[in-house]
N, C-alpha and C positions, 0 to 999 in steps of 0.2 A: 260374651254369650248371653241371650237373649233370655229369660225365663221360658223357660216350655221349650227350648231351643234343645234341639239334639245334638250333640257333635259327634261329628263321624270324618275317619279317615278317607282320604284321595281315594285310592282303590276304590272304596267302594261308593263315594261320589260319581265316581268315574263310571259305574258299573251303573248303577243307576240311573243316569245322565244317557248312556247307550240304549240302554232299553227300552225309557220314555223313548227315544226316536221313532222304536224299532216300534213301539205297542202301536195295538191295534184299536181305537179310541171310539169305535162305533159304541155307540151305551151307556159314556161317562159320563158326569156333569162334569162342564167347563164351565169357567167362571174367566171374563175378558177382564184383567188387571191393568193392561194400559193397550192405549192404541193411537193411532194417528186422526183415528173419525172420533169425537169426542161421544158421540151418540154409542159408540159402543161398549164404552168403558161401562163394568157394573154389568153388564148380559152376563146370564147365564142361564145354562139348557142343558139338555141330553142331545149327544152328537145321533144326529141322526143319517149324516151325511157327510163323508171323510173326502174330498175332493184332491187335486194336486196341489190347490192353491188357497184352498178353503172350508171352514168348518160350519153346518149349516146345524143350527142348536136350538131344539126346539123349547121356547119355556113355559113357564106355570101359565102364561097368557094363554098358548097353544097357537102363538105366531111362535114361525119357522125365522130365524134370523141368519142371512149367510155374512159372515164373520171373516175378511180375508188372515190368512198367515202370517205373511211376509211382515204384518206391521202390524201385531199384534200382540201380547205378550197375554199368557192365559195360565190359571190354575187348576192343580187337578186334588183331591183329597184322597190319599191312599192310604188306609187304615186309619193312624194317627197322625201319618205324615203329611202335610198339605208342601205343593212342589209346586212351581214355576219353572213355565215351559217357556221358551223364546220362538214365536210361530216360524219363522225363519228358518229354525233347524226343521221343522216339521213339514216344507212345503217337498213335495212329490207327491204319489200315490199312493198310497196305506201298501198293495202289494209290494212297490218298488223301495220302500223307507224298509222295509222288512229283512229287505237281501243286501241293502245298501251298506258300505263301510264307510263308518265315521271319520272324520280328524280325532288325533286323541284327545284334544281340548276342545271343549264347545265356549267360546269368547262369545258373553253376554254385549247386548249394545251399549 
């Protein structure tokens, strides 16, 4: 266990782990932790634009950067908690992720 590190039981990883899919992320700052375009790594904005395939995040620059999913891994800060998202469970359309049922386990890459 990490210092600052919280431990928490399955269940409620798990619970957790569902929701992020299911939230609705127009307004957050995302932070881009890894990617496949090198240029991305280190972005980070307010989602201003939730696509099926992409996050369009605007930053402190006030350029608009679109951000694919599928190959992206990005952070979100929730209260005290800071989470890592896998863009790949997050690719559909913010309506359709919302009604969507998960597998019970989300396998990181």
């Amino acid at each position: 266990n990490k210092k600052g590190e919280v431990e928490m039981e399955n269940s409620q990883r798990e619970t957790i782990c569902r929701q992020l899919c299911k939230m609705d992320y127009h307004g957050a700052m995302l932070t881009v932790v890894r990617s496949k375009c090198p240029s991305h790594i280190g972005a980070q904005g307010i989602v201003v634009m939730d696509t099926k395939n992409t996050f369009k995040l605007l930053g402190q620059d006030n350029i608009v950067r679109t951000i694919p999913k599928d190959t992206s891994v990005f952070q979100i800060q929730v209260d005290r908690f800071q989470l890592t998202m896998f863009g790949k469970y997050l690719c559909g359309k913010p309506a359709e992720r919302t009604t969507k049922k998960f597998r019970k386990h989300l396998v990181p890459d």
